[in-house]
C-alpha positions in Angstrom: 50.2 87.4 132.6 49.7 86.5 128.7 45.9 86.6 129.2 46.1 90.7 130.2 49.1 91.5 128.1 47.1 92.8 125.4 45.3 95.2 128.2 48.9 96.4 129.1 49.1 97.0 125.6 46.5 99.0 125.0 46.7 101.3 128.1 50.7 102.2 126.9 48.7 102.9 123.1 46.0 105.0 125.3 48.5 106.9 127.4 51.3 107.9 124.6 48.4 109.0 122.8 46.7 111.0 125.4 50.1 112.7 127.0 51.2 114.4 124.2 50.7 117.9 124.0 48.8 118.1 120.8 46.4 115.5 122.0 45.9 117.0 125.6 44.9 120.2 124.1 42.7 118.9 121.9 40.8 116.6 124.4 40.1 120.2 126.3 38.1 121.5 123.1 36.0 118.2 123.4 35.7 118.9 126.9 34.3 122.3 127.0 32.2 121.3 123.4 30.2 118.7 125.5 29.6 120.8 128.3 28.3 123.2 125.4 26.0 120.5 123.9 25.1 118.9 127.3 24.1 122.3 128.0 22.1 122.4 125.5 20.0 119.1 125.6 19.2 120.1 129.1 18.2 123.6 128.4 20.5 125.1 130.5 22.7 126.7 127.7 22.6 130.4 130.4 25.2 128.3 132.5 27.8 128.4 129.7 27.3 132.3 128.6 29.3 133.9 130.9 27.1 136.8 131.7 23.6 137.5 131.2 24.1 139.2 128.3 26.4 137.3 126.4 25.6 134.5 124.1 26.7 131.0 124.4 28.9 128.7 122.2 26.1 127.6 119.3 25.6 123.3 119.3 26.7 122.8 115.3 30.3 125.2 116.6 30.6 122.6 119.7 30.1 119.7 117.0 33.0 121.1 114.3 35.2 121.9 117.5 34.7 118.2 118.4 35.6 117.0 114.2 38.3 119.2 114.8 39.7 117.9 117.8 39.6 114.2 116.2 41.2 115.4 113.6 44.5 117.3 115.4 44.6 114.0 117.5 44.7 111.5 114.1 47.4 113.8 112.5 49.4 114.3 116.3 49.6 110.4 116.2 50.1 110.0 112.1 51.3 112.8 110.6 55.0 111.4 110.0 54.1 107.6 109.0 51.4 109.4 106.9 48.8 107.0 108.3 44.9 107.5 108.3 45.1 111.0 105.8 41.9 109.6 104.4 40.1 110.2 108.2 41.5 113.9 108.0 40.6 114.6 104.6 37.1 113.8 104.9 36.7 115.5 108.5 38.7 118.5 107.1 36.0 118.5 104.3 33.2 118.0 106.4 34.3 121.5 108.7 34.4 123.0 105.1 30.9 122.0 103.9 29.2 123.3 107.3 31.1 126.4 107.6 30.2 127.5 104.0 26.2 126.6 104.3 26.8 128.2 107.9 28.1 131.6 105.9 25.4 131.1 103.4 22.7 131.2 105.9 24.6 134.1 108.0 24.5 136.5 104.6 21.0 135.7 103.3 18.9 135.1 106.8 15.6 134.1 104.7 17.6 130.5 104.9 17.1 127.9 107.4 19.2 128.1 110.3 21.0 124.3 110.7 21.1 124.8 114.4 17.4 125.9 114.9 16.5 123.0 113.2 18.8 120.5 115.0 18.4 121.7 118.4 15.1 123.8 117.7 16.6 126.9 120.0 14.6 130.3 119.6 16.0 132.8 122.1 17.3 135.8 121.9 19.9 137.8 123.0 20.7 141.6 123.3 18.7 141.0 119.3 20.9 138.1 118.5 19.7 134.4 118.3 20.9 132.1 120.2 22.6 129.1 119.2 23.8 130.6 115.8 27.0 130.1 114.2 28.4 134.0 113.4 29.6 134.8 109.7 33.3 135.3 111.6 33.1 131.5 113.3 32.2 130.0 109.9 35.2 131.8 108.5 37.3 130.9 110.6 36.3 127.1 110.4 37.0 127.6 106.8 41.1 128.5 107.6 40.9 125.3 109.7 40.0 123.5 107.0 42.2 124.8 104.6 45.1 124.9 107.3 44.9 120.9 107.3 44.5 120.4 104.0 47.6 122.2 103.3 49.7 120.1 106.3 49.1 117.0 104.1 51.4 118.4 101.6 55.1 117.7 101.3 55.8 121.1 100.0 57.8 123.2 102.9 56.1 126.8 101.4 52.4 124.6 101.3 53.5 123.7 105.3 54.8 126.8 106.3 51.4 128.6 104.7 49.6 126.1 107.0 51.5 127.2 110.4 50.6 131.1 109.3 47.3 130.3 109.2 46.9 128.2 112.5 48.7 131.5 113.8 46.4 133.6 112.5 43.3 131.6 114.1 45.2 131.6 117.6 45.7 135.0 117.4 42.0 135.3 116.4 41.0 133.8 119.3 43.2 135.8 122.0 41.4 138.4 120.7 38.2 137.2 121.6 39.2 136.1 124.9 40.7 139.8 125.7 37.8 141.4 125.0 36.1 138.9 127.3 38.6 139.8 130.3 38.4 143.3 129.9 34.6 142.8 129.6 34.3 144.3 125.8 34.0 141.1 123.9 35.2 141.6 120.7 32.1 143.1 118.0 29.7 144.1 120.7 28.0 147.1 120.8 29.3 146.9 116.9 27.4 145.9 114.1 29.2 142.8 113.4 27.8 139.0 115.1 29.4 138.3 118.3 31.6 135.5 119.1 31.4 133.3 122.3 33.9 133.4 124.8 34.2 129.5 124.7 34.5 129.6 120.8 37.5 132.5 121.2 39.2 130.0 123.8 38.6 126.9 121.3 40.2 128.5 118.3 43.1 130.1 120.8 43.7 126.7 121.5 43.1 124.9 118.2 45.2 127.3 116.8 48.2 126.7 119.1 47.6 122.9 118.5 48.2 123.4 114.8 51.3 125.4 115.2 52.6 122.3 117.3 51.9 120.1 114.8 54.3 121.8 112.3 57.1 122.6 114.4 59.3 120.7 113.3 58.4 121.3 109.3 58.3 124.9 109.1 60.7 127.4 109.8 57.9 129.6 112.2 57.5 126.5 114.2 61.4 125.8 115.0 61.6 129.6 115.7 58.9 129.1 118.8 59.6 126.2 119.5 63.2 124.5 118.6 65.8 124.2 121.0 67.9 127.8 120.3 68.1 130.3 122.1 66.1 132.4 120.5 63.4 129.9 120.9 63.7 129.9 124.6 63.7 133.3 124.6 60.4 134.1 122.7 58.9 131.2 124.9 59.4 132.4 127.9 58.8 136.7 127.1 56.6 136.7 124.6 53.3 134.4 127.0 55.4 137.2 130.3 55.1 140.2 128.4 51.6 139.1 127.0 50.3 138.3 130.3 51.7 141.5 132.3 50.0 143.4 129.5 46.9 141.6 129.9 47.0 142.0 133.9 48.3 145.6 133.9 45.0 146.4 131.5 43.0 144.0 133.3 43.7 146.3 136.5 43.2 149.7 135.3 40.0 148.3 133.7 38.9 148.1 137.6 40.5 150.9 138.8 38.5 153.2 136.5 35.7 151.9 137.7 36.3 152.8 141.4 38.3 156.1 140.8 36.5 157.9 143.2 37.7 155.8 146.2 41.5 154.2 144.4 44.9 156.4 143.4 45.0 155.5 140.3 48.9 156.8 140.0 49.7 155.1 143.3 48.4 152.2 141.7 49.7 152.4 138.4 53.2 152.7 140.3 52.6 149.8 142.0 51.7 148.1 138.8 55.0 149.6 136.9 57.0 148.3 139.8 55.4 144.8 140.0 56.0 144.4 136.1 59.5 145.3 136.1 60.1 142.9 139.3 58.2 140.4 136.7 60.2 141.2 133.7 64.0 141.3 135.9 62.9 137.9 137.6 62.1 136.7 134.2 65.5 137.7 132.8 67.4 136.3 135.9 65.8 132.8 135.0 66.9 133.4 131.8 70.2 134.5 132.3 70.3 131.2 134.1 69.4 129.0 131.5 71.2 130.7 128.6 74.4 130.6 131.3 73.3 126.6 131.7 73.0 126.6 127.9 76.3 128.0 127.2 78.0 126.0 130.2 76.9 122.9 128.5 78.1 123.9 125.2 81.3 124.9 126.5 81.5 121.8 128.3 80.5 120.0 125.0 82.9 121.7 122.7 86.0 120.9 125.3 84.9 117.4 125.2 84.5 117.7 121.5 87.7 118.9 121.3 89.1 116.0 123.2 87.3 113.8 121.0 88.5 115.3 117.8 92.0 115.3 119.3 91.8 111.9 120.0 90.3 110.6 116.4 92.8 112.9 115.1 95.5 110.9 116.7 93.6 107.9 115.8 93.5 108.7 112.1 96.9 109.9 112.1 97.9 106.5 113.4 95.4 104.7 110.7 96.8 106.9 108.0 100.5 105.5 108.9 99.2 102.2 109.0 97.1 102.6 106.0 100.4 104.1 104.1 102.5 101.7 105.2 100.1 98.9 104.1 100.0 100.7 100.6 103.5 101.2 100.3 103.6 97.2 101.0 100.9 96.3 98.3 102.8 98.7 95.8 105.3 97.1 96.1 103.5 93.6 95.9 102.0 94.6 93.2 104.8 96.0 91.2 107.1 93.3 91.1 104.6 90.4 91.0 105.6 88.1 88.0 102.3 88.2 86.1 101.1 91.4 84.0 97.9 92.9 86.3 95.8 95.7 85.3 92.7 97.3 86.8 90.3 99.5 84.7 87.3 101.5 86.0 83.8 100.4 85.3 84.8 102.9 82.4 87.5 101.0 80.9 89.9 103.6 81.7 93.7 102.3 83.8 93.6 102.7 87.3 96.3 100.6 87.8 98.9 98.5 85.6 102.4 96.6 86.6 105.8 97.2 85.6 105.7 93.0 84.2 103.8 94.6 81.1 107.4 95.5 80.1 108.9 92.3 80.1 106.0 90.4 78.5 105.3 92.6 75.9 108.2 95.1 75.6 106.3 98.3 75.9 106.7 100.2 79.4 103.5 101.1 81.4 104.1 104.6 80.5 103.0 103.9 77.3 100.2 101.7 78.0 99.0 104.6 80.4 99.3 107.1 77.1 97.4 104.8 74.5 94.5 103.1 76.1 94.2 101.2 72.9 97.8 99.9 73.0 96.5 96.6 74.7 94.0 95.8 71.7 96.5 96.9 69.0 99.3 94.5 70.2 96.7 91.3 70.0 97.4 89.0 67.0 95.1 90.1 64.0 94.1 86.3 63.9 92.7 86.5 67.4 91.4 89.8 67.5 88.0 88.6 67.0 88.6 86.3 69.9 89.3 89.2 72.2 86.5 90.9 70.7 84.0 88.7 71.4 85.6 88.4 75.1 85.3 92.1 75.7 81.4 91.6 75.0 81.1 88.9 77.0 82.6 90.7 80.2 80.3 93.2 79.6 77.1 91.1 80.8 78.3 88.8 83.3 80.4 88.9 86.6 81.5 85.9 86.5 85.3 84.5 86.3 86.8 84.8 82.7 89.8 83.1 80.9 91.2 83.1 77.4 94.7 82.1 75.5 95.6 84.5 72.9 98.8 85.8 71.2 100.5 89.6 70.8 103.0 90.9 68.7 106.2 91.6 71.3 107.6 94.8 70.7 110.7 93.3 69.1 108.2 91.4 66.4 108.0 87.9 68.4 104.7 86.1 68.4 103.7 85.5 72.7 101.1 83.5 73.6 99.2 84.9 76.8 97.0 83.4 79.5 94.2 86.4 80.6 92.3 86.0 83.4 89.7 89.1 84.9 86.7 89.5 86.8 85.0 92.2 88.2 85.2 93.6 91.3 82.3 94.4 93.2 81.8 95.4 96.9 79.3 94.0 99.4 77.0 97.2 98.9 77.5 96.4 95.5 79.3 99.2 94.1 80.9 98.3 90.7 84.8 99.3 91.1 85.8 98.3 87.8 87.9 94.8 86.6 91.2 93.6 87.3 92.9 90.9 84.8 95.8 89.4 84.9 97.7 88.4 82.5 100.1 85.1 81.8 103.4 84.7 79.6 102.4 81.0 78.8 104.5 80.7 75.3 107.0 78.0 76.7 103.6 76.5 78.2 101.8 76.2 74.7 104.4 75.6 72.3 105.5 72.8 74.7 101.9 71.4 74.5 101.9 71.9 71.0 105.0 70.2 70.3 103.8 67.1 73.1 100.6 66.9 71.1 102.7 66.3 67.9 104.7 63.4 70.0 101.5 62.0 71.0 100.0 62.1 67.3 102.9 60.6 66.3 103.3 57.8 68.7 99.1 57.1 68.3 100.1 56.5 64.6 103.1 54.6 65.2 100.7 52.7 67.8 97.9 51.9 65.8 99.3 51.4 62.4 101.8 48.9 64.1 101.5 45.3 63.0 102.8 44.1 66.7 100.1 44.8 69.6 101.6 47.8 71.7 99.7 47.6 75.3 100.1 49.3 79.0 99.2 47.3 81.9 98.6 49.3 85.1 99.4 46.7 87.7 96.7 48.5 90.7 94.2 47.7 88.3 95.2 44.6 86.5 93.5 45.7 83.8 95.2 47.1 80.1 95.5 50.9 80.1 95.7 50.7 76.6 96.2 48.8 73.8 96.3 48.9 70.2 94.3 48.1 66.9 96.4 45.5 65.4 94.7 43.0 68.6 91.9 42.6 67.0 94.4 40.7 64.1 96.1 39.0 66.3 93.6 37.6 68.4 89.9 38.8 67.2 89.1 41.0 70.0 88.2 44.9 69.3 90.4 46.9 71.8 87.1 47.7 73.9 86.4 44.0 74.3 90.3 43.7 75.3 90.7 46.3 77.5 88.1 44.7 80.3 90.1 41.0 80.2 92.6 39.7 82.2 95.6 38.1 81.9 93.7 34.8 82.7 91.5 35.4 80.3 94.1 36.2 77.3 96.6 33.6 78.1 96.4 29.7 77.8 96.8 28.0 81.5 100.7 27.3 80.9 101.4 30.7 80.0 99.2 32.3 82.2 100.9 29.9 85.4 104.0 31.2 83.7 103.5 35.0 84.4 101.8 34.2 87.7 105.0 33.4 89.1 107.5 34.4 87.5 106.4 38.3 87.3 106.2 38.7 91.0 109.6 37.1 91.5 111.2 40.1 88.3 109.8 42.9 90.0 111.2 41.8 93.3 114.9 41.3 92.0 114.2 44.7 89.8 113.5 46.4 92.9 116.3 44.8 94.6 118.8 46.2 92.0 118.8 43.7 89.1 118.1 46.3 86.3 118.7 43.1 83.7 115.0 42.3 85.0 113.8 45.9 83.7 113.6 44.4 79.7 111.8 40.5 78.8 111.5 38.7 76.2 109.1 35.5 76.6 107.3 33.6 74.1 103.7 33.4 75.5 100.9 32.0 74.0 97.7 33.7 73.3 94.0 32.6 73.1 92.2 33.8 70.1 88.0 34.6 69.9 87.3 31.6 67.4 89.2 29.2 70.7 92.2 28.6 68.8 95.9 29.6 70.4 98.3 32.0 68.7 102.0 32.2 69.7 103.7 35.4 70.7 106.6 36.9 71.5 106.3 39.5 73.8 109.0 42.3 75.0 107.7 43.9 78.4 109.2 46.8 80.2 108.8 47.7 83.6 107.7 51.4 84.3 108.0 53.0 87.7 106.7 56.0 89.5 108.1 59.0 91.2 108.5 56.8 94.0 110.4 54.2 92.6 107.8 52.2 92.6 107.0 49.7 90.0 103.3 50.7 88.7 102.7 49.7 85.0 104.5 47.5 82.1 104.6 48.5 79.0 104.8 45.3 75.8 104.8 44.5 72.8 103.6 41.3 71.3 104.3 39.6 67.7 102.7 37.1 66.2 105.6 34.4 65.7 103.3 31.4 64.4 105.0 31.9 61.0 108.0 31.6 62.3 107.1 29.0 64.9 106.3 27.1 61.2 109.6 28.2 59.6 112.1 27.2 62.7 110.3 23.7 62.1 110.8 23.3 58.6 114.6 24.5 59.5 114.8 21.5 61.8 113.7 19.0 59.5 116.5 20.4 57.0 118.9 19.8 59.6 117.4 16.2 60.1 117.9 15.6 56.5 121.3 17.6 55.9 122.8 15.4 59.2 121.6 12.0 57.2 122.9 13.1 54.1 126.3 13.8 55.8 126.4 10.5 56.6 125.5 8.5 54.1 127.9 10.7 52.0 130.6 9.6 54.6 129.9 6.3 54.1 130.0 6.3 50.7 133.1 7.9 50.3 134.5 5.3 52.7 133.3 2.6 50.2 134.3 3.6 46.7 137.9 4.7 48.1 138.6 1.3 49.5 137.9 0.0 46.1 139.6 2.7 44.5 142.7 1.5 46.2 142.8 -2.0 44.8 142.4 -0.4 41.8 145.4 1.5 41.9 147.4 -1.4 42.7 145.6 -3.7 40.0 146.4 -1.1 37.4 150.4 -1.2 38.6 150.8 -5.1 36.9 148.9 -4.1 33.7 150.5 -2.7 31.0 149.7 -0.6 27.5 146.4 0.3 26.9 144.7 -1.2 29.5 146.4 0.6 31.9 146.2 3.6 31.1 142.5 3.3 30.2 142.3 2.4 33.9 144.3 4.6 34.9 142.5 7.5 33.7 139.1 6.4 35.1 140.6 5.9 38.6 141.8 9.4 38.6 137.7 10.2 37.4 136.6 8.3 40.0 139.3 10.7 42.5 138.0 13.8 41.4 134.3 12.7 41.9 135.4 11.9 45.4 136.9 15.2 46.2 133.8 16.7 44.8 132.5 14.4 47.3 134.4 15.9 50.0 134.1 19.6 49.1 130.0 18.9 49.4 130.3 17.3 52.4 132.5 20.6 54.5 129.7 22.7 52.3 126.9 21.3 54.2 128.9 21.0 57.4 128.7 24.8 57.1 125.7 24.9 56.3 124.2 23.1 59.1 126.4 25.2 61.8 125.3 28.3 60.1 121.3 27.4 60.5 122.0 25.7 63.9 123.4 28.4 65.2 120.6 31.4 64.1 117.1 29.0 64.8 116.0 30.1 68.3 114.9 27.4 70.4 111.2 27.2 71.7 110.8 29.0 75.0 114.3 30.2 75.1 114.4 34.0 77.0 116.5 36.8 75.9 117.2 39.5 78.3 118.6 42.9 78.0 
């Protein structure tokens, strides 16, 4: 079937091209203009004259009636896409050319004839040559050509000149036929040049052709041919009256000739009769259709009605719906909590919420009165931020957010959060731009004031001489940590920040948190909220190899969840004080010797004391009192003795009691 589809094809072209009226018509002219010109080549042109003396259709008149033809077909088929104008043009042009040599030659006969030297025809007839276009053909081919050219306008006067024309041409041509039917054709037995009967019947036709073609441009054409009723009417009486006319002459035309033997009243009678039977059988068919016509309207308008009735329920039920839906996003709309306004592509208020009142103390009242009020409220230090936002929405439709800060009505400064965009329809109609508009004070002072903490707490952090750090335990990796590492053990934070436990801690202390930190987040979980605070001495292992002692307060951190996430320490270098509680314990070595060799000596020198006292009981005089006196010398150094020795007993408690042992934990 593929393999003749394109045959299919062009039979559908052939026959919508063919069947229309315009087309049919014209392919008569082509008909009877090649019988002309086949006439002609085979000298028998008296076949197509109609009478012996008559003249036929000349060959060049056959030839424009074919150009002519092609050309109401090309337009019939293009005349609305505009298609093909260049084809009409130039045959429109070419009908021009020939008819104005052919009136040239017509008015100055000392010219050469076209079709005596085309189709080298010398007869004559009744004094007329045969074959020879008349001065009123040529004319007429000349309102053809101008006709055409002026239905290639746009211009309804240029159109409706056209249709007059192709009237004018038809009408032209009836002529020429009546005169024909009632055996006077028209100019005979005058002094004018006679037209032939086929070239009155072409431009009757041709004429009516051109009128169809602009029926539906031009006012004469929808008049004759539209769907009123004044169209049908003139349809169908004016061709009835016409042709009873036509008939009624036609007959009385033959009656005269036989008067001798025919009544002509009794005939004429017969003739009124049979043309009022015409003309009342032509108004019952009428009648008929105008009553069809108006029984259709009528049944159209009821249904109409019905319809209307019925989309007028329907739009009285949409309306409900639609006001009910409106009343609904009023009220949405009014007591949402955020400011919202929507301007026209204008900049003119179409619509603003009743929150305007609460964020910036004026009432929407006023905003509607002053449609500057917005601009005038902004913060002079950020009105050339709101300025420069006001061009910006100007040249984009895109999404658009800025902070700023007004003036409340009662003088407070408010910081808002404005958000807009335009909004723009699917058939892109521009509708304006909504914003909306964001109390956010409490928002940005709280920032602002966080901000502060955080500078603070950085600068606490890194001007610290302890190592602040946060270990996130998912990772096991630092979070953070501060400056002061690279002092303590000679990394930079960056280097730091990428190690592991394992890799800052010796073996022992790294075995140490291994285990034991497992075993504190299980009992902290459990309850024991002593586990929550450490304080281990952990030693560290420095870039250069060497190990640096630490004490290290950690504190567990949990999550919303309870869970135990991160720990946050702190680590101090103690290896000065590792160095002082060593010197401390070598003092107490020393102080717990001296103690006792001062026990002992005091042991010694009062035993010999003793005897003294009782050696210086059998002297007498001098002596003895000499030796008394230095025994009660030697006393008081003794007691002097005694008073150092519960000195340094204090002493020693005192440091023995405030020198941490090594690895010793301190909770909290």
């Amino acid at each position: 079937m593929s393999e003749y589809a394109w045959i299919n094809k062009a039979w559908s072209d052939v026959k919508s091209l063919v069947l229309k009226p315009v087309s049919l018509l014209s392919i008569l002219i082509i008909l009877i203009s090649t019988i002309t010109l086949a006439a002609y080549f085979l000298g028998t042109w008296r076949l197509i004259s109609f009478g012996q003396d008559y003249i036929p259709m000349a060959p060049l008149t056959a030839i424009l009636f074919i150009i002519l033809s092609i050309i109401l077909i090309i337009q019939s088929n293009s005349q609305h896409s505009g298609g093909r104008w260049w084809i009409v043009f130039i045959g429109s042009l070419l009908i021009f050319i020939i008819s104005i040599l052919s009136l040239i030659q017509g008015f100055f006969s000392q010219l050469p004839d076209l079709n005596t030297l085309v189709f080298h025809v010398t007869d004559v007839i009744a004094g007329i040559p045969v074959g020879r276009i008349s001065p009123v053909t040529a004319g007429f081919f000349l309102l053809f050509s101008l006709s055409i050219w002026m239905g290639l306008s746009a211009d309804t006067r240029i159109l409706e000149s056209s249709a007059l024309i192709a009237v004018l041409i038809s009408i032209f041509g009836l002529i020429v036929v009546v005169g024909y039917w009632y055996q006077t054709p028209f100019l005979y037995g005058g002094t004018g040049v006679p037209v032939a009967l086929t070239s009155g019947i072409g431009f009757l036709i041709g004429g009516y052709a051109l009128v169809l073609l602009r029926k539906e441009d031009t006012i004469l054409g929808v008049s004759f041919f539209g769907e009123s009723i004044q169209a049908n009417l003139l349809r169908t009486f004016l061709p009835a009256v016409l042709l009873s006319v036509l008939i009624e002459g036609w007959i009385f035309s033959v009656l005269a000739s036989h008067s001798s033997t025919i009544n002509p009243v009794f005939w004429s009678g017969i003739i009124g009769l049979g043309a009022m039977a015409l003309i009342a059988l032509i108004i019952f068919i009428l009648s008929r259709q105008i009553s069809g016509i108006i029984d259709t309207a009528e049944i159209e308008r009821d249904e109409s009605l019905l319809a209307l009735k019925k989309t007028h329920e329907e739009l009285s039920s949409a309306y409900e719906k639609l006001k009910i839906n409106e009343e609904k996003l009023q009220i949405l709309a009014d007591y949402t909590y955020d400011w919202e306004i929507w301007e026209n592509p204008d900049g003119e208020y179409i619509y603003i919420s009743p929150s305007c009142e609460r964020i910036t103390g004026y009432s929407t009242g006023e905003f509607w009165s002053n449609n500057n009020l917005f601009s005038d409220i902004i913060h002079p230090h950020d009105k050339q931020m709101w300025e420069e936002h006001i061009r910006t929405r100007c040249h984009t439709h895109s999404l658009l957010s800025i902070n700023f800060r007004i003036i409340h009505r009662d003088g407070s400064i408010r910081w808002i959060h404005h958000i807009c965009q335009p909004i723009i329809l699917p058939t892109g109609e521009n509708l304006g731009r909504r914003s909306s508009n964001r109390d956010v004070t409490h928002e940005i002072e709280g920032d602002v004031a966080l901000k502060e903490r955080d500078t603070q707490y950085r600068l606490i952090a890194e001007n610290s001489a302890d190592v602040i750090w946060i270990y996130n335990l998912s990772s096991e990796r630092l979070r953070y940590i501060s400056p002061s590492v690279y002092k303590l053990r000679g990394f930079t934070p960056e280097e730091v920040i990428h190690q592991s436990f394992e890799e800052m801690l010796t073996p022992e202390s790294y075995d140490l948190v291994k285990t034991g930190l497992p075993i504190r987040i299980s009992r902290f979980l459990s309850g024991e909220e002593s586990e929550r605070v450490q304080i281990n001495e952990i030693y560290q292992t420095r870039k250069d190899g060497s190990v640096v002692p630490t004490e290290v307060v950690t504190t567990l951190v949990r999550d919303q969840n309870g869970d135990v996430i991160e720990i946050i320490g702190v680590s101090r270098d103690i290896t000065e004080r590792k160095e002082a509680d060593e010197r401390i314990s070598i003092a107490l070595h020393q102080i717990d010797q001296n103690l006792e060799t001062l026990a002992v000596l005091n042991d010694q020198i009062r035993n010999p004391l003793t005897i003294m006292e009782f050696i210086s009981e059998e002297l007498e005089g001098e002596k003895r009192k000499t030796l008394h006196e230095q025994i009660l010398l030697i006393d008081d150094l003794i007691d002097q003795l005694d008073k150092g020795y519960l000195y340094s007993e204090k002493v020693r408690s005192f440091l023995a009691k405030h020198v941490a042992k090594p690895s010793a934990r301190v909770e909290k």
